[in-house]
N, C-alpha and C positions, 0 to 999 in steps of 0.2 A: 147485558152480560157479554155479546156479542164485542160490543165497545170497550168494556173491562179488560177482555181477555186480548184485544191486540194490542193493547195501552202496555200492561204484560210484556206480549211479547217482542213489544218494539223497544222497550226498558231492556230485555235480555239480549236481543240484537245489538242494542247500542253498546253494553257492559261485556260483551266478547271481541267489541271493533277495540274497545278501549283495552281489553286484556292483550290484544293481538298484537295491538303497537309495543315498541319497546321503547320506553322514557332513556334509555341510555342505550340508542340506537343513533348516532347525530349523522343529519344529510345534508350535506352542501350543496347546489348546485352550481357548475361552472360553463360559465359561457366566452365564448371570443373570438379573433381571428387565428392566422397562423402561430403564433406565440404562444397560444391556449392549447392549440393544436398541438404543438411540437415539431419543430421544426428539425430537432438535432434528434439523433441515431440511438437509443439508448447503448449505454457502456453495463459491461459485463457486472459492475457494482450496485448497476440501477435494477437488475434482475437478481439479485441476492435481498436476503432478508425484510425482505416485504414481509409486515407484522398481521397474521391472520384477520384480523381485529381489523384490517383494513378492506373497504370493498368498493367494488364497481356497480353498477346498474349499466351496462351497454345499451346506448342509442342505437347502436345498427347491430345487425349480427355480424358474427366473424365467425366461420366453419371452420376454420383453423385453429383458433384456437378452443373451439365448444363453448362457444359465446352466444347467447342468443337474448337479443332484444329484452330490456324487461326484466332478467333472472339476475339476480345479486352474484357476483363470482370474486375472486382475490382478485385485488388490482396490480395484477401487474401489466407493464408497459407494453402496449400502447394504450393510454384510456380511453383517445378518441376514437378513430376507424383504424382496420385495418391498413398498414402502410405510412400511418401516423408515429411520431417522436416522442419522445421526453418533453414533458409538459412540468411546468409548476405547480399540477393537480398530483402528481406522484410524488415527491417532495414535500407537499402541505398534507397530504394524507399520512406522511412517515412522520412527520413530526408532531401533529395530533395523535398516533397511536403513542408513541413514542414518551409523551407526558403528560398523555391522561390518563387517569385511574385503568385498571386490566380489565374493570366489569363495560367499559364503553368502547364499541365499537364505531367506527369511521364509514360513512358512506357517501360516496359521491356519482353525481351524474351530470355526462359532459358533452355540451355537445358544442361545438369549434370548428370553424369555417375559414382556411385561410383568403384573406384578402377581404371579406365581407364587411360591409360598410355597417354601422350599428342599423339604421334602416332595416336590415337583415331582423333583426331580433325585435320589431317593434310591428306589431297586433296590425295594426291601421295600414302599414309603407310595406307587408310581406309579399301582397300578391303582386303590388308592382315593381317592387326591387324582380321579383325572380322575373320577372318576364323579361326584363335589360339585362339580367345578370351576364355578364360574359362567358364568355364560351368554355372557359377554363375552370367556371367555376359550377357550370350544369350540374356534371355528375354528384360532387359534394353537396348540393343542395338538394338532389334527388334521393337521396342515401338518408335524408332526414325527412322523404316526404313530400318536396318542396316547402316544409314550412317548420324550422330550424324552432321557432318560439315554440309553436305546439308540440312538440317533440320534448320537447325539456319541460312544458309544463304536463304531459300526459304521463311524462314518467315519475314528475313528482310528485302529481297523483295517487301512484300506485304504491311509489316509497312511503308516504306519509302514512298506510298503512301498518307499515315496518318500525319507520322511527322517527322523529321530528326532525325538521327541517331548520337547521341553525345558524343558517348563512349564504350568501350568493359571493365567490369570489368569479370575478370579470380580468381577461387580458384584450382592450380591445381600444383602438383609436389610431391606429396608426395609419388604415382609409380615412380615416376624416382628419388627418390635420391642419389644422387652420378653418375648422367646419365650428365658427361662435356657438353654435344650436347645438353642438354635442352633448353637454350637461345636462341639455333640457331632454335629449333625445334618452339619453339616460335613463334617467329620472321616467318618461315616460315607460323604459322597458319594465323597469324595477318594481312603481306602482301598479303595474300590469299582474306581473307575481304576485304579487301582494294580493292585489284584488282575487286573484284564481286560483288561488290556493290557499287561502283566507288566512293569510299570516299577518304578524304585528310587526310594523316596522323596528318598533327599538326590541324586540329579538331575533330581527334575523337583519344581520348589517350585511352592507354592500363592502366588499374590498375590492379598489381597483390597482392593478400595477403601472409605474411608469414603463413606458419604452426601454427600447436599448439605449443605454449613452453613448457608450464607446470614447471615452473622452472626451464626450461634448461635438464628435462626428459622427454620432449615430444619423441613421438617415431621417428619421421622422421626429428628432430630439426633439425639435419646437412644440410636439403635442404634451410632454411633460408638465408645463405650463396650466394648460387647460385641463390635464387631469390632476394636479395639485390644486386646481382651487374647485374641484367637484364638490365636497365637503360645504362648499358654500351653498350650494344649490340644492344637493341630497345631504340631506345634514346626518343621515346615517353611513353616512358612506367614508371608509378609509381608504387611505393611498399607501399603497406600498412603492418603499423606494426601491428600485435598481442601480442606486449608486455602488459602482465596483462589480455588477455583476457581469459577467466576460459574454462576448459576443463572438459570432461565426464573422466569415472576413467579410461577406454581404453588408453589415452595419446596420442589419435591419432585424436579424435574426439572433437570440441568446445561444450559445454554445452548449452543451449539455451540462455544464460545469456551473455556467450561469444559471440554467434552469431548477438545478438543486436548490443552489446560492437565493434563488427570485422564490421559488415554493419554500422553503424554509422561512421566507418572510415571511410570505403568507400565514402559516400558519404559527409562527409564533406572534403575529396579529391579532391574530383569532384567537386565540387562546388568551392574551390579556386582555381582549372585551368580553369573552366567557368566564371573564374570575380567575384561571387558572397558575396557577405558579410553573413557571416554565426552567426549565433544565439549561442555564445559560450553557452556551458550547465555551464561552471565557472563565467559565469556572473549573478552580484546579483544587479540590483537595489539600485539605490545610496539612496532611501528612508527607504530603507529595514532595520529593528532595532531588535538587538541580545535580544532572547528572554528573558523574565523575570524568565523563568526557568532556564538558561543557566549559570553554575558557574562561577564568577567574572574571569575574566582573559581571557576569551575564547570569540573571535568574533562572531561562532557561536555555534546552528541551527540560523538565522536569517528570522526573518519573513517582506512579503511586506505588502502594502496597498489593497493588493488584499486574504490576508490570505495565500498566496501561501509560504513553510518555505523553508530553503536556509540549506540544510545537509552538513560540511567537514568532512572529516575524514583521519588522516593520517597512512596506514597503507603500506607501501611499498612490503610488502612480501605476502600482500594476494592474492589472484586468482579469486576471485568475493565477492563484497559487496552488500549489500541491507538495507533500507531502508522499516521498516515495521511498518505503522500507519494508524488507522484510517478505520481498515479492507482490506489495497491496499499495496503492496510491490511494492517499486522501484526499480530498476537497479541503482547502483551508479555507475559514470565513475570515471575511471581512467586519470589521469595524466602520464606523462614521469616520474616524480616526485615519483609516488606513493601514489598521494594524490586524494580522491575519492572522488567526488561530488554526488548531487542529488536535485532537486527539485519536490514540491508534486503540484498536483492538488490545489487549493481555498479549505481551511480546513475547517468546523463549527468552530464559536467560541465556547470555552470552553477549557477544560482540556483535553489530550488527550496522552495516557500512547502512546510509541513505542521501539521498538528494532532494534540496527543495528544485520543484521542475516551476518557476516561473515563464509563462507565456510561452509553454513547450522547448525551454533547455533547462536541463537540470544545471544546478549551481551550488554550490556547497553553502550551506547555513552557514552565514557570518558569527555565528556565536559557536560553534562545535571547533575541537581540534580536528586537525587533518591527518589523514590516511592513507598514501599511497595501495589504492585496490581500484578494481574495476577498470584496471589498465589507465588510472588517472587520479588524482589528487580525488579525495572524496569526503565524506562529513563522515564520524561513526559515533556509536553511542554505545555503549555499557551498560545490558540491563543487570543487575548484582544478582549471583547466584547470594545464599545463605553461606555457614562457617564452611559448608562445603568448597567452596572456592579458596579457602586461604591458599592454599596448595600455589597459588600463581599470587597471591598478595604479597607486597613486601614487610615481615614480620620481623618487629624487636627485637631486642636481646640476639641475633644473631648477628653474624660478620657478611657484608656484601659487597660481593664483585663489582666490575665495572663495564660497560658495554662502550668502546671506543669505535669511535669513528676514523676509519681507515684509507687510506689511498694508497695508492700500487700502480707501475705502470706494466699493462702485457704488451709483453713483444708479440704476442700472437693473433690479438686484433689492434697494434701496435697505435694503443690509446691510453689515457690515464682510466681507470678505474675504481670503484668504492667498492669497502665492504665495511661491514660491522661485527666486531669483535668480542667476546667475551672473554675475560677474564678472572676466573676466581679468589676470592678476600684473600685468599694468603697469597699472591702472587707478587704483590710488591715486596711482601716480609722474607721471601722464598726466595734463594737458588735454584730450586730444583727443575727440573723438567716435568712438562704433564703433555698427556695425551689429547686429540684434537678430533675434535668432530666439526663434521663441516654440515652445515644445517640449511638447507635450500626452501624456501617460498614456493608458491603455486600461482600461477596464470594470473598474468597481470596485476600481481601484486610486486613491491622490490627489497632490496636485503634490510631495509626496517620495519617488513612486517614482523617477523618474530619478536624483536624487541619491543615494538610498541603495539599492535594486536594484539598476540601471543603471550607476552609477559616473561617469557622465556627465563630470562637474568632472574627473576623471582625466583620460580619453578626451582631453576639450577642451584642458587643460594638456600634455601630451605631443605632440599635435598640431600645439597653436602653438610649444612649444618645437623640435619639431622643422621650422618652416615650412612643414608641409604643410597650416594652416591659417591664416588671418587671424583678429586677434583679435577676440571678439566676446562682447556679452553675450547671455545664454540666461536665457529668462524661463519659468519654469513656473508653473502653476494646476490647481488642480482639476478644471476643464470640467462640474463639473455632473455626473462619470459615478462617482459613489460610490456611489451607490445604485442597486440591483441593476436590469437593465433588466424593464420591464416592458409591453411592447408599445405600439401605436400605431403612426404612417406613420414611417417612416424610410426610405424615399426618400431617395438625394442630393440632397440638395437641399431636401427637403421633412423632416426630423431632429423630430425631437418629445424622443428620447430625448439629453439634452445639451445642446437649442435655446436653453435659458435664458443659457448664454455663451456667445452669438453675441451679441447685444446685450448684454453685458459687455465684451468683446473690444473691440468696434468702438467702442464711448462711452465706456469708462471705464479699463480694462487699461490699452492702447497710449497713450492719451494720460497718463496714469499714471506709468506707465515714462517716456513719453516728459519729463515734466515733472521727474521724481527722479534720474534717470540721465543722463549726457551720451550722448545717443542720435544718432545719424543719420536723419533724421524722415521720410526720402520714402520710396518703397516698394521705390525700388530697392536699399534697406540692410535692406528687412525681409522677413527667411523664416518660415516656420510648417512644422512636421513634427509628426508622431503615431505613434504605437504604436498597432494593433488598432483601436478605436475613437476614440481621438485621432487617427490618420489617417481617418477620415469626418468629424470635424469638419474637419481640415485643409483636405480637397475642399470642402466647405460652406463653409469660412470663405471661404479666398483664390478659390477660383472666382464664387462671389459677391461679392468685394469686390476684384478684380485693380487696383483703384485704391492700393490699400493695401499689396500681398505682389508679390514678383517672383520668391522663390523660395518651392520646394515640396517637402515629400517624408512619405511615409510607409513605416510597418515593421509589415509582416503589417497593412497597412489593411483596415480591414472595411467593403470598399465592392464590394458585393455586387449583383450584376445591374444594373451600371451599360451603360444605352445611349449608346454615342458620338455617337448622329446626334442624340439629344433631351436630351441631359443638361445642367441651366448652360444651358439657353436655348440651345440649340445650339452652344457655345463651340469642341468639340471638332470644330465640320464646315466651322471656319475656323482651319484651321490656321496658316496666315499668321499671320495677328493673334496668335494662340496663343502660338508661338514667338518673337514679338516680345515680348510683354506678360510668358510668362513665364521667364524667366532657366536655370533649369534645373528639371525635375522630374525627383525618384528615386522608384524602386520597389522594395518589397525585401522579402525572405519568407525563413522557413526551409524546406528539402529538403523536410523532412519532414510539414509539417503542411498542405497540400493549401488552401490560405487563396484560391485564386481570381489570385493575386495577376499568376503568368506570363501566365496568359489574359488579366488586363486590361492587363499592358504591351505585350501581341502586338498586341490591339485597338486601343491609344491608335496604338502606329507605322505601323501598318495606315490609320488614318484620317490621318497626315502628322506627329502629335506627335510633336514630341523627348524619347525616354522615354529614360531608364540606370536599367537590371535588373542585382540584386544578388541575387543565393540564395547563403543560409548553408548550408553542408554539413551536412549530416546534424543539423540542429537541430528543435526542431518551435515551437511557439508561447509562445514564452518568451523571458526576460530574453538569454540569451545569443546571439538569435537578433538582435533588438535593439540589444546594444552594439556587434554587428558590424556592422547595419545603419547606426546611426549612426558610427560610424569611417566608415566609406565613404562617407557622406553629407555631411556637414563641408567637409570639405578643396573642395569645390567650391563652397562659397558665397560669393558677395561679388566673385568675380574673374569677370573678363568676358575 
């Protein structure tokens, strides 16, 4: 009976160990040297979006961050100790959560020793490596114990509890290169797990990664050799390549970019000897259509129906690429080929400047039209608003102006100079005279952002075709704001940064214009408006010169800590006069980007000004933000 009843309850013990594990709990274990460890700094992207679903077992404690030996916690960076990098255990754990089913969770445990020779990790050679170990390397082997194997295999012990153990990925050889016995050395650590944790070789493979290349000047390149032919020896064992994956200037060490690039291997390694169908990063969406900024001939950047854009780039000899838009830089991947991919987050509609940053300089996508923004030549792209945007498309069945390219010489900074012109469909067919707006760019952009950012000549032709505006020619210029600002008073009123075409403007531009164009010459046919910093010249120009301008407007102006009671010579604490002299002033801002703008139109009506506020929904300080404010702005010039 006695016998019976612990047969019993050694049956009910053993069916609660089994209930306890979780069949879709997967554990890796990861071993190696400095490369395992992490040698690069993580970046601000490697602590985002860590997928719950993904976890740690800590080898050592860390009071910092409430980490304690043994307890499962989110893996985020650092996975090995305290003080420890970016690893290609943080990148192969993102990319298993990433495209495996929701119900499987990721766990790993790491433990990583820079500069340790395999010896380090092998049963029989622990007690004597640690006794020679060098001096530098004490502490880290003390942090494990002194004994780096039983540590990784104690914890996976405790994990197998939790969830099954479905892999050993290894970053390790770069102390032994040119060591013939490496494979074998291997091999003996491997069988060892195996043996102690009573796993089956053909379910749990070995992955091991090459070294740094570096072009073939990596410093321990030669050991690639000998870990490409491990597979001979451990015939479970995979080799991940590092070809193309970017290195620290050392040559011995992956840069944090590379360690994404080298973990992403990983684990989509793993996942096609687990069965799994994997999520190429080269895959684009058979909806997905080559954007309208994109030069004729080039498939892409390609964007989906989700705003999401599709980046190639063919550059075979680089070492790391990126993708920089929209304030986020991406990691682009490499191919075998040489050909580097990338896709972004769901973008905002609208325009939006970017740069591929090759080997830390940004360089404009060979395949994108160019942009004068960012105080320099740059790539943009066009994600498509819906019918909402026709408003700035060029539409059929109407008559369209033309946007000419201009030259003029000023006596005043006594150079030749450009501008960009508009003129409206009936202008050729016409005698007549029209009134003139002069339309200024913002910081570090020049007089063809409006027309080719902006879309402006659209805007303006849909407009007067639909009569909600009079026709009118529109004059752009550079203002002097290409070059990047560099302090000084700028004051309203008092402008250092741009001041150069304020006397351009007033001596040379408008009489210019006025002289080549059949113009309306008084002031009551001429507006000035600005984007960003083109609206501070705006206020400068026409409030200083209300002899000249009767209309007024800016978009997201950058006219910051202006006083009503002292500004312009007091202009705004006569109101009267104000509203007589000028015609109409607009103000106008996107939702989203916090520009000062509502506070200064509350301020102007407060003190008797006739102000019209426009806020773009949910936009922040860009082009799209812009073409709505100018749509809105328009239709009310020139009529009284």
């Amino acid at each position: 009976m006695k016998k019976k009843l612990f047969v019993i309850l050694t049956c009910l013990c053993a069916t609660t160990a089994v209930l306890a594990q979780d069949p879709n709990f997967y554990i890796f274990l990861c071993f190696g040297q400095s490369n395992m460890e992490g040698a690069a700094r993580p970046e601000p992207q490697d602590m985002e979006g860590v997928s719950p679903r993904f976890l740690l077992m800590p080898a050592v404690d860390d009071p910092a961050r409430n980490r304690k030996t043994g307890e499962w916690c989110q893996a985020l960076p650092p996975l090995c100790r305290p003080n420890t990098g970016l690893t290609p255990a943080d990148y192969f754990g993102r990319t298993l959560t990433e495209n495996l089913p929701e119900n499987i969770r990721v766990g790993v445990i790491h433990v990583a020793i820079g500069g340790i020779h395999i010896e380090g990790f092998m049963p029989d050679e622990i007690e004597k490596y640690v006794k020679n170990a060098p001096g530098w390397m004490v502490g880290m082997l003390q942090a494990y114990g002194n004994n780096p194997y039983e540590r990784l295999v104690a914890l996976a012990k405790k994990a197998q509890k939790d969830g099954v153990i479905k892999g050993v990925i290894m970053h390790q050889g770069e102390s032994n290169t040119g060591d013939m016995e490496w494979a074998n050395k291997v091999q003996n650590v491997y069988d060892h797990l195996l043996g102690d944790l009573q796993l089956k070789p053909e379910e749990v493979p070995l992955l091991a990664g090459e070294v740094v290349q570096a072009n073939g000047e990596g410093q321990c390149i030669a050991m690639n050799k000998q870990i490409n032919n491990l597979p001979k020896t451990l015939h479970t064992a995979q080799v991940v390549s590092s070809t193309g994956c970017s290195n620290g200037p050392d040559k011995l060490h992956f840069d944090a970019a590379g360690y994404r690039e080298l973990g992403r291997r990983y684990g989509e390694k793993m996942l096609e000897l687990m069965g799994y169908q994997i999520r190429s990063p080269f895959h684009v969406p058979e909806e997905a259509v080559t954007a309208e900024t994109t030069i004729p001939g080039n498939e892409f950047p390609k964007v989906d129906k989700d705003r999401r854009v599709y980046f190639r780039l063919v550059a075979p000899l680089a070492n790391s690429v990126q993708v920089d838009i929209c304030g986020k830089k991406y990691d682009m991947r490499r191919d075998q080929q040489g050909v580097w991919c990338a896709t972004t987050d769901p973008l905002v509609v609208g325009f939006h400047y970017y740069f591929i940053n090759i080997g830390g300089v940004n360089v404009i996508d060979p395949a994108t039209e160019t942009f004068f923004g960012c105080n320099r030549e740059a790539g943009g792209i066009e994600i498509p608003e819906g019918p909402e945007g026709d408003y700035y498309r060029p539409q059929q069945g109407i008559a369209h102006g033309q946007v000419r390219s201009f030259y003029y010489y000023a006596n005043a900074t006594q150079e030749w100079r450009h501008a960009m012109v508009y003129t409206p469909a009936e202008y050729e067919k016409s005698k007549k005279r029209y009134p003139v707006l002069y339309l200024q760019h913002g910081m570090g952009e020049d007089e063809t952002g409006w027309s080719k950012q902006g879309h402006m000549q659209h805007i303006m032709d849909n407009l007067i075709a639909s009569g909600e505006a009079v026709p009118m020619i529109v004059v752009m210029e550079s203002g002097d704001v290409k070059v990047p600002f560099r302090g000084g008073d700028n004051r309203q009123g008092f402008s250092e940064y741009g001041a150069s075409f304020y006397k351009v403007m007033t001596t040379d531009l408008i009489t210019t214009i006025d002289s080549k164009f059949r113009t309306l010459t008084d002031r009551d046919h001429r507006a000035m408006a600005g984007l960003s910093w083109g609206g501070h010249q705006t206020f400068d120009l026409v409030l200083n010169n209300m002899d000249k301008f009767a209309w007024m407007g800016t978009f997201s102006g950058a006219i910051f800590g202006l006083d009503v009671k002292t500004a312009y010579n007091g202009i705004f604490t006569k109101p009267d006069e104000f509203n007589k002299k000028i015609h109409y002033l607009f103000l106008s801002c996107g939702s989203e980007e916090n520009f000062g703008t509502e506070a200064l139109a509350k301020s102007l009506r407060e003190a008797g000004i006739k102000t019209d506020l426009y806020v773009s929904p949910s936009t922040h300080h860009e082009w799209l933000t812009w073409r709505r404010g100018f749509r809105q702005f328009v239709p009310h010039l020139f009529k009284k």
